[in-house]
C-alpha positions as CSV (number, residue, x, y, z in Angstrom):
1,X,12.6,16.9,-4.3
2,X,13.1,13.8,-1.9
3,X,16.9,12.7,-2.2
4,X,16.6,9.1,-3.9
5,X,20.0,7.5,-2.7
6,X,18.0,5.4,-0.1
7,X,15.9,4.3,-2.5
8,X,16.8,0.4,-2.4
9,X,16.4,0.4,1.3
10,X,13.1,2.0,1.1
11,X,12.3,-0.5,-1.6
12,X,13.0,-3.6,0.4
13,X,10.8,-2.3,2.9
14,X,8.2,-1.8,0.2
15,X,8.7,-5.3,-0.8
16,X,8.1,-6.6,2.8
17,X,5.2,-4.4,3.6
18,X,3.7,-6.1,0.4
19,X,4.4,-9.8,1.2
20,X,3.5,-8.8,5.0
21,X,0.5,-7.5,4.4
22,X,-2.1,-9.8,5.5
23,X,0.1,-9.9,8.9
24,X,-1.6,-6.3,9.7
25,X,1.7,-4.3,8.6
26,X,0.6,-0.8,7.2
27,X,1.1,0.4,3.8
28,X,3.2,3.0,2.7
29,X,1.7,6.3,2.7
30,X,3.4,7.0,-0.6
31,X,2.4,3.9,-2.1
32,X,-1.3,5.1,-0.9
33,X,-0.6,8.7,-2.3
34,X,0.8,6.9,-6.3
35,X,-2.0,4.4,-6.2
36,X,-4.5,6.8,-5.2
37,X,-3.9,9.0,-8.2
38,X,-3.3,6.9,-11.5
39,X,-6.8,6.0,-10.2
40,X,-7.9,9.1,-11.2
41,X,-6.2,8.5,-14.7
42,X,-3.1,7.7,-16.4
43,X,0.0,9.5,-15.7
44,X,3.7,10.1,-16.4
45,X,6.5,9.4,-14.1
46,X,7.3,12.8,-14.4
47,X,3.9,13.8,-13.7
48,X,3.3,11.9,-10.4
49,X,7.0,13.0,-9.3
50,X,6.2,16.5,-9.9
51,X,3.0,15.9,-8.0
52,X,3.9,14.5,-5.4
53,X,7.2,16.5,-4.3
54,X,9.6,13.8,-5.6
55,X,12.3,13.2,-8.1
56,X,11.3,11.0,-11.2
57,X,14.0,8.6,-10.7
58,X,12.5,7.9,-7.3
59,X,9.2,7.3,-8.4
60,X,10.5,5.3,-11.5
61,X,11.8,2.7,-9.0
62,X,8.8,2.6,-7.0
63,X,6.8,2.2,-10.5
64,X,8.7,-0.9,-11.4
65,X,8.5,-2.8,-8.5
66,X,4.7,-2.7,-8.4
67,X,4.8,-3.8,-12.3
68,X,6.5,-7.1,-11.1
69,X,3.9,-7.4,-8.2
70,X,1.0,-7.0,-10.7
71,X,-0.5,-3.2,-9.7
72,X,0.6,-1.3,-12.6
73,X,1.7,-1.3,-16.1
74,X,2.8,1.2,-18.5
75,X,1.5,1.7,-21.8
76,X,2.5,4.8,-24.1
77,X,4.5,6.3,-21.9
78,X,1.8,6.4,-19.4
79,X,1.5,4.2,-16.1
80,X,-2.1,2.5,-15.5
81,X,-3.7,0.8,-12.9
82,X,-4.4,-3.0,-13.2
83,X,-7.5,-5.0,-12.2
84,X,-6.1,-5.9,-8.5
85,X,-4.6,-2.2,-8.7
86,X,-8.5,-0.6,-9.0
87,X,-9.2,-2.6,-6.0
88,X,-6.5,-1.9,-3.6
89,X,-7.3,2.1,-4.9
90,X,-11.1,1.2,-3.9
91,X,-9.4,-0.2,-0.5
92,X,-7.3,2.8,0.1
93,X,-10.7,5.4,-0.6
94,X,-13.0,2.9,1.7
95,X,-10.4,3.3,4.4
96,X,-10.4,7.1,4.0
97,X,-14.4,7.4,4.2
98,X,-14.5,5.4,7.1
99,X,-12.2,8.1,8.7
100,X,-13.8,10.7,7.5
101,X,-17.5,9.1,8.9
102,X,-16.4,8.8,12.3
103,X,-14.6,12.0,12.7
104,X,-18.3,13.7,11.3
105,X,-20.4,11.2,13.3
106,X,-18.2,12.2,16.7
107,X,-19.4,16.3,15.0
108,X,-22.1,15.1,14.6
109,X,-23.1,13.6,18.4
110,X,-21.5,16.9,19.5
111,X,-24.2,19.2,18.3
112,X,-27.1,17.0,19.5
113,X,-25.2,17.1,23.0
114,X,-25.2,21.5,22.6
115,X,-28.9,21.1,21.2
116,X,-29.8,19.1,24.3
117,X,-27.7,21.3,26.7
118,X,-29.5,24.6,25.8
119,X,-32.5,23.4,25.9
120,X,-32.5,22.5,29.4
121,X,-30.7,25.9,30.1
122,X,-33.4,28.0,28.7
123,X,-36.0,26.9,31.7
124,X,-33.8,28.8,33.6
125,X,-32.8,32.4,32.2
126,X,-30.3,33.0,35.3
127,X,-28.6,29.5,34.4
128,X,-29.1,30.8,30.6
129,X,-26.8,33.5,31.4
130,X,-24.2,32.0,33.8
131,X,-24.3,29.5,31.0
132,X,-23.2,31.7,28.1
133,X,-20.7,33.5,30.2
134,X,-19.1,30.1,30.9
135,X,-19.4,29.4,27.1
136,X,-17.8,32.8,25.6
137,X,-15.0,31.8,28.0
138,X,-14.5,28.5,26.3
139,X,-14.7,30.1,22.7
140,X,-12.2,32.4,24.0
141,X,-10.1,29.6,25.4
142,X,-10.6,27.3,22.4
143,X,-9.6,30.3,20.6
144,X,-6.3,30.8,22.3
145,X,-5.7,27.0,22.5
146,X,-6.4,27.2,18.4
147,X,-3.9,29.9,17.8
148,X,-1.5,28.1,20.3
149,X,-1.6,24.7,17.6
150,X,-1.2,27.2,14.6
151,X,2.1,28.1,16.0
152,X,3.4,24.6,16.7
153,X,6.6,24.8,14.3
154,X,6.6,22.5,10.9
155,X,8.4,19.7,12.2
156,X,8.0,18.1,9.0
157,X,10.2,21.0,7.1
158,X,12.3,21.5,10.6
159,X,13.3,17.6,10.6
160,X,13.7,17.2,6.8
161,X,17.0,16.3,7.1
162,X,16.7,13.5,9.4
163,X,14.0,12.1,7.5
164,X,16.2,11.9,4.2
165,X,18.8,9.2,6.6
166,X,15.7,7.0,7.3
167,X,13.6,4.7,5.7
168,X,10.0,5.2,4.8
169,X,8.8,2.9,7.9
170,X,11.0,4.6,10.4
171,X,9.0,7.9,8.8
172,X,6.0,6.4,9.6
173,X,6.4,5.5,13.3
174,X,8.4,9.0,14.2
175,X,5.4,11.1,12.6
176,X,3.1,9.2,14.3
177,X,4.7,9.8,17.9
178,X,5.3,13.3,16.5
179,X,1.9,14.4,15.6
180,X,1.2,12.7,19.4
181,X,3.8,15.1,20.8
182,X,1.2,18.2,19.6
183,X,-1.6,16.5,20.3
184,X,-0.3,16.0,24.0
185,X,2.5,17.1,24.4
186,X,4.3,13.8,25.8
187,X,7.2,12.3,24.6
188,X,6.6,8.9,25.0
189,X,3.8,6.6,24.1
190,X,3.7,2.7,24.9
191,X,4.3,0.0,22.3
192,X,0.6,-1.3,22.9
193,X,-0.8,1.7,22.0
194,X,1.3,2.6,18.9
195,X,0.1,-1.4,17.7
196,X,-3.6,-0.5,18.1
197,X,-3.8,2.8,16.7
198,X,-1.4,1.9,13.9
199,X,-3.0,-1.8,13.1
200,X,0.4,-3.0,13.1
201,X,2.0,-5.9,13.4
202,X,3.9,-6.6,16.6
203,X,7.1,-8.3,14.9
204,X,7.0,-5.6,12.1
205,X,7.0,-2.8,14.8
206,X,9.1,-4.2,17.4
207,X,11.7,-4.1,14.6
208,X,11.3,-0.4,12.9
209,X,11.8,0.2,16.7
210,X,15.0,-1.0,17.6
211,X,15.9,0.4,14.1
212,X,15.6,3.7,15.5
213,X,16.6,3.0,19.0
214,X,20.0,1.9,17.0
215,X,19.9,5.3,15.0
216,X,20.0,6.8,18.8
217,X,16.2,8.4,18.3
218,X,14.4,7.1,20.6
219,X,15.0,4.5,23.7
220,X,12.9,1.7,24.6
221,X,11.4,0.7,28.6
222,X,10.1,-1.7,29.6
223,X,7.7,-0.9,32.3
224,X,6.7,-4.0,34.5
225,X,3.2,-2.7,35.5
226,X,2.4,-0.9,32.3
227,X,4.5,-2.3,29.4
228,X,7.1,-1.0,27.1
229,X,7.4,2.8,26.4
230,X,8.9,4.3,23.3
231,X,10.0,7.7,23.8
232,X,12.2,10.3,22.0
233,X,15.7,10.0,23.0
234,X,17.3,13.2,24.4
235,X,18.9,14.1,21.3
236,X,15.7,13.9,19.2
237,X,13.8,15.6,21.9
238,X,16.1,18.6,22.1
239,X,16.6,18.7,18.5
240,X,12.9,19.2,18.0
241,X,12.3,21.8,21.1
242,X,14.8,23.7,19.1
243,X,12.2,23.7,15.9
């Protein structure tokens, strides 16, 4: 279970990720996660905490928050969505199949390019073959590059006690430069790109920054060609080449 002494921290920066939400500043997975399933019907407190890997008491203050903001009520024991709670749900699940359409539509284009590829290749039966060599050999790379990924450590699990010290925001931006760090193995990203990708506001994320940079996590350069870079400080990045 998530330790809950942070919890009025992390619900101030609910509160502003509410009010600041037409400013581009992302919601809060966990607020995603809760929303996401009372749509599905009405639950405990208990039930959602047990759910979702957190203690009740945390979720509790989370619940009451987004009573006074109009999202949910209880009734019987049970929480339930309200009318503008249904539609941020319908939000949330639009935002997921939109995802989900452009990762199968990029699958998608993939195949037609193979279809199109061999094709071509089988007016030549020499080519055909030089062809499938080459292709084994990138099965068996892809292969080796695949098991490599499955034995990246859980950085999640291996960090879990440097999350607990930080807010849910701070979360947010260090998994994001995290899952980065397997995807390309680089430390550092610029602040540009974190804004795009993340749809986030530059205020927002120019603070959560220096709130880590404080916490000594990462460092912040500014680059005069390029822009600023955010990058794991030397503590973080040694603490998670030990994971």
């Amino acid at each position: 279970m998530k330790d809950s002494d942070d919890k009025d921290d992390i619900l101030i920066n609910e509160e502003e990720i509410v009010n600041r939400g037409v400013k581009g500043a992302p919601r809060s997975k966990l607020m995603d996660a809760i929303i996401l399933l009372l749509y599905s019907k009405p639950l405990r407190t208990s039930e959602i905490a047990v759910n979702l890997g957190y203690s009740t008491k945390y979720i509790s203050s989370y619940l009451s928050y987004w009573k006074r903001k109009g999202l949910v009520y209880q009734e019987g024991g049970r929480w339930y969505l309200t009318a503008e709670g249904e539609d941020l749900a319908k939000e949330i699940l639009d935002e997921l199949s939109n995802t989900k359409f452009k990762e199968m539509l990029g699958l998608a284009k993939h195949i037609l390019m193979e279809n199109v590829n061999q094709t071509k290749n089988n007016k030549n039966r020499q080519k055909e073959d030089k062809k499938q060599q080459g292709s084994l050999s990138f099965v068996v790379g892809l292969t080796k590059s695949k098991d490599k990924k499955q034995q990246k450590p859980d950085f999640t699990e291996c960090l879990a006690d440097l999350f607990e010290k930080l807010t849910e925001e701070e979360i947010e931006i260090l998994n994001y430069m995290i899952n980065r760090y397997i995807q390309w193995n680089s430390t550092y990203v610029y602040l540009d790109q974190i804004q795009e990708e993340l749809n986030a506001d530059h205020e927002w994320l120019v603070r959560i920054l220096r709130n880590l940079q404080t916490k000594k996590l990462v460092y912040l350069y500014h680059d005069p060609k390029l822009g600023t870079r955010v990058g794991f400080s030397q503590a973080l990045k040694q603490r998670i080449e030990s994971c």
